[in-house]
C-alpha positions in Angstrom: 10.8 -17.2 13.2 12.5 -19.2 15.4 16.0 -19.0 13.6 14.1 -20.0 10.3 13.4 -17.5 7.4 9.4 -16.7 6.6 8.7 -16.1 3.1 5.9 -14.4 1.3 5.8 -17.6 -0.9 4.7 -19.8 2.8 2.5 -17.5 3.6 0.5 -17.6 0.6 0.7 -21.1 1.3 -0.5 -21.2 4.4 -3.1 -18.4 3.3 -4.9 -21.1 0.5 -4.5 -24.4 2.5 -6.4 -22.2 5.4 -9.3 -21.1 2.8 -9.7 -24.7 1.3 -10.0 -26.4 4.5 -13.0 -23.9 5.3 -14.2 -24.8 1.7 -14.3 -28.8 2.9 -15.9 -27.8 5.9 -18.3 -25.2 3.7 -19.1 -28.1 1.4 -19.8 -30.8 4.1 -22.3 -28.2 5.9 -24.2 -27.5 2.5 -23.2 -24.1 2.2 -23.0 -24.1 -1.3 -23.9 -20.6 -2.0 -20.5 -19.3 -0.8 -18.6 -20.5 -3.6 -21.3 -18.8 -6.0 -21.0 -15.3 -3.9 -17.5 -15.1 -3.8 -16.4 -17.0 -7.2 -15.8 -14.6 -10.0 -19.0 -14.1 -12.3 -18.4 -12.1 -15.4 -22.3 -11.4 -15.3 -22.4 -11.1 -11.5 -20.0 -8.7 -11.9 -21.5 -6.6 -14.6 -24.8 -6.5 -14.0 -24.9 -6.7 -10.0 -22.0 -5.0 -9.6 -20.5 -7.2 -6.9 -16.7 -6.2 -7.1 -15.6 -8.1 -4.4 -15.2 -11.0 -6.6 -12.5 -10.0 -8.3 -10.2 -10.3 -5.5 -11.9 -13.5 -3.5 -12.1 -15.7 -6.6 -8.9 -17.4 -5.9 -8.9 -18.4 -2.6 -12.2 -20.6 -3.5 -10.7 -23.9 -3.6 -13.4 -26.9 -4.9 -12.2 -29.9 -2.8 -10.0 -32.1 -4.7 -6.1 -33.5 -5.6 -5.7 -31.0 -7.6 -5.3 -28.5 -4.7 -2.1 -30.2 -3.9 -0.5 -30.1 -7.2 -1.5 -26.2 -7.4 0.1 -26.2 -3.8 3.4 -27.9 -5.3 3.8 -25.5 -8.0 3.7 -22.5 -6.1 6.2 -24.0 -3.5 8.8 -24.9 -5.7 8.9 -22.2 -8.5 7.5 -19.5 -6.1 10.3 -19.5 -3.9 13.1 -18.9 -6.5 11.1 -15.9 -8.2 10.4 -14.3 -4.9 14.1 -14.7 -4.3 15.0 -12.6 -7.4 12.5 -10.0 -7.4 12.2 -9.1 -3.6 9.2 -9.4 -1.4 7.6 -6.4 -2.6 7.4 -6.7 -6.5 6.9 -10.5 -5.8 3.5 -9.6 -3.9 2.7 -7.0 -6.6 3.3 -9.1 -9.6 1.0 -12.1 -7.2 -1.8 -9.6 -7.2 -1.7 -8.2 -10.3 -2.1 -12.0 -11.6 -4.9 -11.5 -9.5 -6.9 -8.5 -10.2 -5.6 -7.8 -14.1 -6.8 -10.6 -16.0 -10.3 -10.3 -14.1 -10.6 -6.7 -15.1 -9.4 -7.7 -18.7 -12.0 -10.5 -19.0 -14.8 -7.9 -17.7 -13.8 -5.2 -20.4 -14.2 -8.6 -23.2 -17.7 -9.5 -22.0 -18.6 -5.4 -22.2 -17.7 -5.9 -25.4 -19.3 -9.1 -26.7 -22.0 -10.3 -23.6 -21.9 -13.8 -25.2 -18.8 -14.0 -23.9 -18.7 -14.9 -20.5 -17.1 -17.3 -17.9 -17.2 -18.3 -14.0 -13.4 -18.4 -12.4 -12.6 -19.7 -8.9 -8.8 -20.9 -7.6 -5.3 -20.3 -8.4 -4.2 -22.5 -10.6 -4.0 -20.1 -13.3 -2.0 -17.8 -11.2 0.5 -20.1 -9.8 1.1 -21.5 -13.6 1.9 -17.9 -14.2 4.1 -18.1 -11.6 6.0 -20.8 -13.3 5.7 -19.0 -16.7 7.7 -16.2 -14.7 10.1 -18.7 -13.3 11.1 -20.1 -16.9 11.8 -16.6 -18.2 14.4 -15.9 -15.1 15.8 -19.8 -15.7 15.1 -21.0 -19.3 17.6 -23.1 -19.4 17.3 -24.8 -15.7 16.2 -28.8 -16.3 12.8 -30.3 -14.5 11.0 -33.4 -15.6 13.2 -36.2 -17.0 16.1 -33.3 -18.1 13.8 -31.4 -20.1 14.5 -27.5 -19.9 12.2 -25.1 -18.1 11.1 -23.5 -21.2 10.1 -26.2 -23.3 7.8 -27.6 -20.0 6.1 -24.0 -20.0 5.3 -23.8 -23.9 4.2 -27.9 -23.8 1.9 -26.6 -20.8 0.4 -23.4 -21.9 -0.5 -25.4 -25.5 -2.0 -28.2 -23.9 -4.2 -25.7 -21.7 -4.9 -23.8 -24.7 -6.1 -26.5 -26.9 -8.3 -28.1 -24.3 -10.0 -24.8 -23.6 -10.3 -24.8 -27.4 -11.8 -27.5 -27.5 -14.4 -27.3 -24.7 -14.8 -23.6 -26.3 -14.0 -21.8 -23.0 -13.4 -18.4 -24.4 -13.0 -16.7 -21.6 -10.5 -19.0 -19.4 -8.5 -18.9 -22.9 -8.2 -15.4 -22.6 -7.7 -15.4 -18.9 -4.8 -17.8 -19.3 -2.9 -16.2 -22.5 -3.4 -12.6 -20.1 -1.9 -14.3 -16.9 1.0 -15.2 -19.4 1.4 -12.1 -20.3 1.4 -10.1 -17.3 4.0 -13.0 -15.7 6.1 -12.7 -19.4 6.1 -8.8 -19.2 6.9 -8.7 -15.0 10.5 -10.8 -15.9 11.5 -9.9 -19.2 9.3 -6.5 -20.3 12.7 -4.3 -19.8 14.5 -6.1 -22.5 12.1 -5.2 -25.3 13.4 -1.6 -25.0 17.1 -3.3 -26.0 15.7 -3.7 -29.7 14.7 -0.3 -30.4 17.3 1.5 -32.4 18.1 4.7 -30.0 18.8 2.1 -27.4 21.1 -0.4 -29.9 23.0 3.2 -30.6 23.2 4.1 -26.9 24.2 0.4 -26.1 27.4 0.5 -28.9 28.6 3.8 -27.1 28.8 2.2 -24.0 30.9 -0.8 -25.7 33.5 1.8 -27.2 34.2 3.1 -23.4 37.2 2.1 -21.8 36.5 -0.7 -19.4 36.8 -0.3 -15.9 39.3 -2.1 -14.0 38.7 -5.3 -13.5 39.8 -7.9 -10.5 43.4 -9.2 -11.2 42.7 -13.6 -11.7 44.3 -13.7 -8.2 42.1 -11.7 -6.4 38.9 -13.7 -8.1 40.2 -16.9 -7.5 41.4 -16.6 -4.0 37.2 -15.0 -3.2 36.3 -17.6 -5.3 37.8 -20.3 -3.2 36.4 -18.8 0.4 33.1 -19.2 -0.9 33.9 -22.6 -1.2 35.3 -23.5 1.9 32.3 -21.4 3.2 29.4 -23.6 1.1 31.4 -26.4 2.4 31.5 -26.0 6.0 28.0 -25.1 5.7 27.0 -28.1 3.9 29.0 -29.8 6.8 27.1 -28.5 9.8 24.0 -29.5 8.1 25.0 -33.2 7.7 26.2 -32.6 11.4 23.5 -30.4 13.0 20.8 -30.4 10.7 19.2 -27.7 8.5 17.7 -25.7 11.7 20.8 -25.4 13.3 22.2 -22.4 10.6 22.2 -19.0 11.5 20.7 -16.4 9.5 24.1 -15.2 7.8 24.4 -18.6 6.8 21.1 -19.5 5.2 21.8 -16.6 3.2 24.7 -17.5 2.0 23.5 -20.9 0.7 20.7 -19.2 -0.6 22.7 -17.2 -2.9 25.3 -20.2 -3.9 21.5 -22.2 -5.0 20.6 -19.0 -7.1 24.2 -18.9 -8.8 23.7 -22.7 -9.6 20.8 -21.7 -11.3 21.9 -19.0 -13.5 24.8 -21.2 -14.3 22.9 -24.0 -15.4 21.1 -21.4 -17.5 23.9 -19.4 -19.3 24.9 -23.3 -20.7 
């Protein structure tokens, strides 16, 4: 749009700032009983059957400063995992933090009907979000130097132990689920790599005559375009401005950003 790239990430954006300014405006009008109608109500759900809950819950956003921080988290870890998993799995694994832990919560109260819980916002999701960001960059640093992964299991213990302790059961549940589902998106491939037939599979492939590789030449001299290409990029911004690069070349940054990344996380 107008020379400038339009993510799913924005849009979602967009999508929750739009929903909680008509909450504000809901709120200030006394029109209370939307939130209760369109929060999701384990017993609502159950025993009334309304099912459209399980996909409106998060967009119900009670006015306050937490909104922004929830805002901030899915802007800047977001981005980078819609980046590596395309636009469509990205939008699939976003609903799917959605609709699966709602549906899991429902099949606990069936079980046990003293177990039950009222959900509205996304702040569960878009922590998610950052639990699937840590898996792709573990190693990548955040507050103060401290490593992605470390920040994600100081986190998700802290929200665990204060649902604990407030004996929320089911947001408990709903957050070690959302985990999961984000843990399983990145990394649920891998698991396969410690079964036996696949170890055996995997030493076969080591035996095999590598292909042929780039002589040190030929990798150095690409290796050194990309850099005088970064750099005359990183030129016209300091010139031009950000707006002033073409598609081709907001691509190209994009991907020298991503191999910073996965740099900083091989160390």
């Amino acid at each position: 749009m107008k020379n400038r790239p339009v993510y799913v990430t924005g849009v979602l954006i967009l999508a929750h700032c739009v929903c909680f300014i008509i909450g504000v405006f809901a709120a200030a009008l006394d029109f209370s009983s939307w939130f209760v109608e369109l929060s999701f109500n384990t017993r609502a759900v159950l025993l009334h059957t309304k099912l459209w809950q399980l996909l409106t819950y998060p967009w119900i956003h009670t006015p306050s400063l937490a909104f922004a921080l929830d805002m901030l988290v899915l802007y800047w870890f977001g981005h980078d995992v819609e980046h590596i998993l395309g636009r469509l799995k990205y939008l699939l694994l976003y609903f799917s933090l959605i609709f699966l832990p709602a549906v899991f919560s429902l099949g606990l109260s069936a079980i046990d009907p003293t177990i039950r819980g009222i959900m509205n916002g996304s702040d569960l999701i878009h922590f998610s979000l950052f639990i699937a960001y840590t898996c792709l960059f573990p190693s990548s640093e955040l507050f103060l130097g401290i490593k992605a992964k470390w920040v994600a299991l100081i986190f998700l213990a802290l929200f665990s132990l204060i649902d604990i302790a407030s004996k929320s059961w089911i947001h408990l549940f709903w957050c070690w689920s959302s985990v999961a589902i984000a843990t399983y998106s990145i990394l649920g491939r891998k698991i396969f790599q410690y079964l036996p037939s696949f170890k055996i599979g995997m030493a076969k492939r080591k035996t095999q005559k590598p292909k042929a590789t780039e002589s040190s030449s030929t990798y150095n001299k690409k290796k050194t375009e990309e850099d005088e290409t970064i750099d005359a990029i990183l030129d016209k911004i300091a010139k031009s401005g950000i707006g002033s690069l073409t598609k081709s070349e907001r691509a190209a940054l994009e991907r020298a950003r991503i191999a910073l990344l996965k740099k900083d996380q091989k160390k």
